[in-house]
PAMI-457061 format. One record per residue (C-alpha): x, y, z; residue in three letters. Coordinates in steps of 0.02 Angstrom, whole numbers, padded with zeros to 5 digits, always signed. Example, Ala and Ser with C-alpha at 12.3 -4.5 7.8 and 13.67 -1.06 7.14 Angstrom:
+00615-00225+00390ala +00684-00053+00357ser 
***
This chain:
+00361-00592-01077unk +00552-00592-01049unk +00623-00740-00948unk +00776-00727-00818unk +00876-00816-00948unk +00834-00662-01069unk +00869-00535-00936unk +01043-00601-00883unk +01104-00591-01074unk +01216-00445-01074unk +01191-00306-01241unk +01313-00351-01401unk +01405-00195-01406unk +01521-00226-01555unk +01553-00004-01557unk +01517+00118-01432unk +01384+00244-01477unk +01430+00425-01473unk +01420+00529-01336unk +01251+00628-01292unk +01358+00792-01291unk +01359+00751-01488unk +01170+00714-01485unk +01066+00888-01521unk +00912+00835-01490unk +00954+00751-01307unk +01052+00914-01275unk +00874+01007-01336unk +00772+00878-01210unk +00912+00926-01067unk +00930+01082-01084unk +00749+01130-01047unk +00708+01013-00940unk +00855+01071-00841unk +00764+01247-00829unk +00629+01171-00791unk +00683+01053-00649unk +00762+01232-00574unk +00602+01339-00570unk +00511+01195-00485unk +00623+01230-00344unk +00594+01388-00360unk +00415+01359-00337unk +00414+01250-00202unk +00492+01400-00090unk +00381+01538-00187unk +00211+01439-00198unk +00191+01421+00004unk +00265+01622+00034unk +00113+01660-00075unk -00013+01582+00030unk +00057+01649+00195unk +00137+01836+00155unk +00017+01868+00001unk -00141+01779+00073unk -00137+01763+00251unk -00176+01592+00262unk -00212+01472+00362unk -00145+01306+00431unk -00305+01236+00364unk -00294+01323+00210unk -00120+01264+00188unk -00165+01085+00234unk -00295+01098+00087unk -00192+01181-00041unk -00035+01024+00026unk -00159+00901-00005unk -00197+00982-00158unk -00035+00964-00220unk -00009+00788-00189unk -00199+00749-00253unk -00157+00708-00431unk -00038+00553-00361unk -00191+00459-00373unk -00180+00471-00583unk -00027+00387-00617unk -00072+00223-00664unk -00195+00323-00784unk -00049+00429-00849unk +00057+00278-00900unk -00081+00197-01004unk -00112+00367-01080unk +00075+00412-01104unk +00061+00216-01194unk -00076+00262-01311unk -00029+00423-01397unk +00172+00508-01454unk +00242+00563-01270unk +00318+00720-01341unk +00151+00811-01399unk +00102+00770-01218unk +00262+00846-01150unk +00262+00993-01247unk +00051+01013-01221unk +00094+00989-01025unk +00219+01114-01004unk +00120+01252-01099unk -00015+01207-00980unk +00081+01220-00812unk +00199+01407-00893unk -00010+01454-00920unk -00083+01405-00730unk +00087+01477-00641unk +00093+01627-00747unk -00081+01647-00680unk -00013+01684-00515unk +00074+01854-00522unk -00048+01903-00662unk -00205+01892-00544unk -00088+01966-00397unk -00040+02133-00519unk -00237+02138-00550unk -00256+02107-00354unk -00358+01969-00390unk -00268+01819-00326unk -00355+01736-00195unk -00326+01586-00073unk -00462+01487-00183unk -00379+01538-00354unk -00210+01454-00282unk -00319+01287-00235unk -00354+01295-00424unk -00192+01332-00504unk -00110+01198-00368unk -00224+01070-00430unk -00207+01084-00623unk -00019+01106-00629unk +00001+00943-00527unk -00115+00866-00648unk -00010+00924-00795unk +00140+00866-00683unk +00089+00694-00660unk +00049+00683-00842unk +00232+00764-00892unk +00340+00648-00782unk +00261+00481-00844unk +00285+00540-01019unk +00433+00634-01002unk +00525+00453-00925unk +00446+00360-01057unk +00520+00460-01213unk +00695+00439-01169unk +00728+00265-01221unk +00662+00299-01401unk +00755+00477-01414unk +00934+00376-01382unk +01032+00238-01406unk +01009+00094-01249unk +01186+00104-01219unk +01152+00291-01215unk +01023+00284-01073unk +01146+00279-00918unk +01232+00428-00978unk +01060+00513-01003unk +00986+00455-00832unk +01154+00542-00755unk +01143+00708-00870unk +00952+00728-00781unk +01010+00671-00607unk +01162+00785-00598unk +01018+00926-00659unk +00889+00885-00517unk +01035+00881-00375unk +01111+01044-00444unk +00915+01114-00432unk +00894+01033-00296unk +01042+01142-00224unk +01028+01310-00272unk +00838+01342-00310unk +00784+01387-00155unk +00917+01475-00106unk +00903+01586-00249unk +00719+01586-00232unk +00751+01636-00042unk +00871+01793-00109unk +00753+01858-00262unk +00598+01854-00142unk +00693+01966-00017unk +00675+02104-00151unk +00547+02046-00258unk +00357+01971-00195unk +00335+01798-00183unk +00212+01802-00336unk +00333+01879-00471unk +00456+01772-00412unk +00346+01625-00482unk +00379+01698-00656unk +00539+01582-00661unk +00447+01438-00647unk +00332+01515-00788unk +00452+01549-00924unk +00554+01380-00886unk +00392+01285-00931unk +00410+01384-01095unk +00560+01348-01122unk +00555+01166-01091unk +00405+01175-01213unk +00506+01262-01353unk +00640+01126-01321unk +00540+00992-01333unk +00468+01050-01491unk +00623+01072-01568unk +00679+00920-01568unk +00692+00818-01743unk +00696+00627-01706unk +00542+00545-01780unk +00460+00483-01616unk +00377+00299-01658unk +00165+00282-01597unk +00192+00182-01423unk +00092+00042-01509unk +00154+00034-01693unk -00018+00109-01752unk -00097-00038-01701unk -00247-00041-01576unk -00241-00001-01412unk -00330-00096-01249unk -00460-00031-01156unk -00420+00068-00995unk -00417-00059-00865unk -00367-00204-00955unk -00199-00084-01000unk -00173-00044-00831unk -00199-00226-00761unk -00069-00281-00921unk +00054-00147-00855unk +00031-00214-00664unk +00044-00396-00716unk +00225-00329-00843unk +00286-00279-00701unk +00258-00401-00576unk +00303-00530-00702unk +00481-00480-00753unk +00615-00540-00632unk +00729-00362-00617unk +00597-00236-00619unk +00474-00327-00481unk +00618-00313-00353unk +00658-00135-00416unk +00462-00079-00395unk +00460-00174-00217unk +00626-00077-00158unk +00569+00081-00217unk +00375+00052-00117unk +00476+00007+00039unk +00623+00142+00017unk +00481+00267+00008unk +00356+00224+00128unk +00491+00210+00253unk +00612+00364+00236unk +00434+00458+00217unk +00398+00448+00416unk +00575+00478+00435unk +00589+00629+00329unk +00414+00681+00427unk +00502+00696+00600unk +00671+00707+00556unk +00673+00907+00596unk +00568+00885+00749unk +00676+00738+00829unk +00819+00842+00793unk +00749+01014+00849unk +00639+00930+01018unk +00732+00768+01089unk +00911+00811+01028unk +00915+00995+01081unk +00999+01054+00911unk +00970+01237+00859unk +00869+01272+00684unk +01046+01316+00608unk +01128+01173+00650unk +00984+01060+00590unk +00995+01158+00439unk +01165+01124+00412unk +01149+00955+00431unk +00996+00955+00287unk +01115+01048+00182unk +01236+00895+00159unk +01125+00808+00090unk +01110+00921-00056unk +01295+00918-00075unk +01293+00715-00079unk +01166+00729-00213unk +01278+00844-00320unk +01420+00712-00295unk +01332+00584-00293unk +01247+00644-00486unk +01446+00683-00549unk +01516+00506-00487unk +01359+00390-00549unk +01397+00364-00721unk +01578+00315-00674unk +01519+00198-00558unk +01399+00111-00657unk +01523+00088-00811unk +01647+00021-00661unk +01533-00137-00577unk +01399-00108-00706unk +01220-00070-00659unk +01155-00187-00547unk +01286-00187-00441unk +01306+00010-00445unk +01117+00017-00382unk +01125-00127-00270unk +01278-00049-00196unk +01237+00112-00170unk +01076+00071-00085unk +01186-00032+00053unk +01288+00114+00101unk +01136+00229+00067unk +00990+00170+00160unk +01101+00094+00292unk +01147+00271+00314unk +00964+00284+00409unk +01024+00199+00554unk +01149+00351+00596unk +00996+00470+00641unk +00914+00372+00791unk +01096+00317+00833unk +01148+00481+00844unk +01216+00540+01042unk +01332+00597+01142unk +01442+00753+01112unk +01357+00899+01011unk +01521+00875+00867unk +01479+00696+00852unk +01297+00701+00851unk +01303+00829+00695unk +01449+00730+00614unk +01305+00574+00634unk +01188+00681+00561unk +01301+00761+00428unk +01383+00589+00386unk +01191+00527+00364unk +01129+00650+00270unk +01291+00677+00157unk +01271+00469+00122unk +01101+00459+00094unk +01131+00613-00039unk +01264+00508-00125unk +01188+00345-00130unk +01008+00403-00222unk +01069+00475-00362unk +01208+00338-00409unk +01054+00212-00362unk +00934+00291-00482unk +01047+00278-00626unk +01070+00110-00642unk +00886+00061-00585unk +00818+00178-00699unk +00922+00124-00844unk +00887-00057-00808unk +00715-00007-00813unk +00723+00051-00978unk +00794-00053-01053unk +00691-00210-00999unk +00531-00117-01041unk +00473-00105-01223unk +00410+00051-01280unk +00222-00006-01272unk +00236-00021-01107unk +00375+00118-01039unk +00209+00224-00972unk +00118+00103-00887unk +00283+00052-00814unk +00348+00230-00739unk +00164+00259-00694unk +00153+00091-00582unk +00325+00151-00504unk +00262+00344-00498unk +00093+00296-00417unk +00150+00158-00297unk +00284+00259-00229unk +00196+00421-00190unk +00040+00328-00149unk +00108+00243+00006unk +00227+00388+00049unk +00087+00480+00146unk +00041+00347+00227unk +00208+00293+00309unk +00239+00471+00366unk +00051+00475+00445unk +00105+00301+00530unk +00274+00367+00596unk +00166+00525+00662unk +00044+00447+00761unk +00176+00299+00815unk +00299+00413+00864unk +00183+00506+00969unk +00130+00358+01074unk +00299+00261+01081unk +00436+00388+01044unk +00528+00474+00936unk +00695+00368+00925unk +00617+00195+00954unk +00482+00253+00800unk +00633+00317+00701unk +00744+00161+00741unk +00615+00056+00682unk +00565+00127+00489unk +00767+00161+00487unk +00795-00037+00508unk +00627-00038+00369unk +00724+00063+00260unk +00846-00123+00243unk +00716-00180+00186unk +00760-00135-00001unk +00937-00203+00033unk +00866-00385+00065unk +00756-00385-00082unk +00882-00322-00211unk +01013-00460-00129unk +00896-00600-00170unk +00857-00541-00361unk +00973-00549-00522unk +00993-00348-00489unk +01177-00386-00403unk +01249-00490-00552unk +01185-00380-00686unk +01356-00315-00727unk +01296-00251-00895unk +01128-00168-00972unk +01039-00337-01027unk +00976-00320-01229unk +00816-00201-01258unk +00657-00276-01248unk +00578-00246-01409unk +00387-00309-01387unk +00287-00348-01232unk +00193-00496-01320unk 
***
């Protein structure tokens, strides 16, 4: 186990490594996962079009094939011991070939006119399986592809990726499915998986077996030693606990946020849409200016930091009143904040992350993070439902905004806030 002494001792960095733009197998890794990242937005526009212009369905239907979706949350902690057992790439490149098969499925069987509502429930299901089984492994193989002092600069190459994504898939999505049906639209998403495959494969850097060839535990006992890892080491227990809270709270915000704004404020579908879009533009800035800020105050600081401003940033959305200019500036100021502030955050808690885990645990780790987080997300969005039905919109949304401190407190009383620099790699977890 790694003490607080251990984690406080700053990395011996006697030359700077060389940057990842000179590194051809991150820029492989990047590169396609880039693709990828941008033909998942595509999908999340495309994929729901398909069930209601293709399909007519349902709201039950779509309930189903949501819940669908979201199902294969519940493997996580499975994922992580797996990603900890065999080479993470193989399962990477196995994963993505999977999920370009199951979404090519989708205009295939709609040429053929054989796509049905039940065929989606299918496809839904296995590419989130593959998904789950991607991410865990995907975030454990970047600490052996590169150099520790390397993994900031990598963690903001793949953040400024998602929030450019983030921006402009489903707005392209939204133009290409004005001439072209939902369902060949999806091909994107298809041929990115490919190509993240090809990418992946490409890559020359021997990758090291997760436990030096030695053998592994059984099932349980490696998920109850990845639990007790985490719990156990003083940065990453406060980093686990402010990511729960962080998402169980801004999940019942995020579930009424359009509502409140479209019901109790009065504010037209445009203007709320507006508002939504600076947070996308936050995220963009936020992704450019992270790795600056982080080699500024260091790490902790740059994640402890940018969670203040960030989640305090909550409090502007029940707050929000008066005039119809300064209730949108609220709104916009939130939003454009809260876009800022998560990418910068991730950064340095991600790096730190990294870098405190040793490689026979990096799995289990990111699954424990993976599965806690979206595993309590649904369930603080079903609480701020039902609460804010029987109490109120803005007293409900005042309350999980003042939750959403929560995070702040428990980063402030941990070693995240002095750790000016990455601390030295964990090598071993025994």
């Amino acid at each position: 186990m790694v003490s607080t002494t251990d984690v406080a001792a700053p990395a011996k960095e006697p030359d700077a490594p060389p940057s990842l733009w000179r590194n051809g197998d991150f820029l492989k890794l990047w590169s396609g996962q880039s693709l990828s990242v941008f033909g998942s937005y595509v999908t999340i526009v495309a994929m729901p079009l398909v069930a209601v212009q293709l399909l007519n369905a349902t709201a039950q239907q779509m309930g189903v094939l949501g819940a669908l979706a979201r199902a294969p949350f519940v493997l996580f902690l499975f994922a992580g011991v797996f990603a900890d057992r065999v080479r993470r790439r193989p399962t990477m490149i196995a994963t993505d070939l999977g999920r370009a098969v199951a979404i090519g499925l989708i205009p295939l069987l709609f040429f053929a006119d054989s796509l049905t509502i039940y065929w989606l429930y299918g496809i839904v299901l296995v590419a989130g399986i593959l998904g789950v089984f991607f991410e865990v492994s995907n975030q454990a193989f970047l600490p052996s592809l590169v150099d520790s002092r390397q993994l900031p600069e990598g963690n903001a190459r793949f953040q400024i990726s998602q929030s450019v994504a983030q921006v402009s898939g489903p707005g392209i999505a939204g133009l290409l499915i004005a001439f072209f049906s939902a369902a060949t639209v999806m091909l994107i998403d298809a041929v990115s998986y490919l190509v993240g495959a090809l990418t992946s494969a490409l890559i020359r850097k021997p990758e090291p077996p997760p436990h030096g060839g030695g053998k592994p535990p059984k099932l349980f006992t490696a998920i109850r030693d990845g639990l007790k890892w985490v719990w156990t080491q003083p940065v990453i227990r406060p980093l686990l606990i402010a990511s729960a809270c962080y998402m169980t709270f801004t999940a019942g915000i995020q579930s009424l946020y359009v509502f409140y704004l479209k019901e109790h404020l009065g504010l037209s579908t445009t203007v709320i849409g507006v508002t939504l879009g600076f947070l996308g533009v936050g995220a963009v800035v936020g992704s450019l200016l992270s790795l600056k800020l982080l080699k500024m105050v260091g790490p902790g600081p740059s994640a402890f930091w940018a969670t203040v401003f960030g989640n305090g940033a909550f409090l502007l959305i029940p707050l929000a009143g008066g005039p119809t200019w300064l209730m949108v500036g609220l709104l916009a100021g939130a939003q454009l904040l809260i876009g800022m502030s998560g990418p910068m955050a991730q950064v340095g808690m991600a790096s730190l992350r990294q870098v405190l885990t040793p490689n026979d645990m990096q799995g289990r780790v990111v699954g424990t993070f993976r599965g806690l987080s979206l595993g309590l997300a649904p369930l603080g969005a079903l609480a701020a439902g039902f609460l804010g039905a029987a109490v109120g919109l803005r007293p409900i949304l005042l309350v999980f905004a003042i939750g959403v401190l929560i995070p702040i407190v428990v980063m402030a009383v941990s070693p995240l806030p002095r750790l000016r620099e990455l601390p030295d790699p964990v090598q071993a977890s025994a």
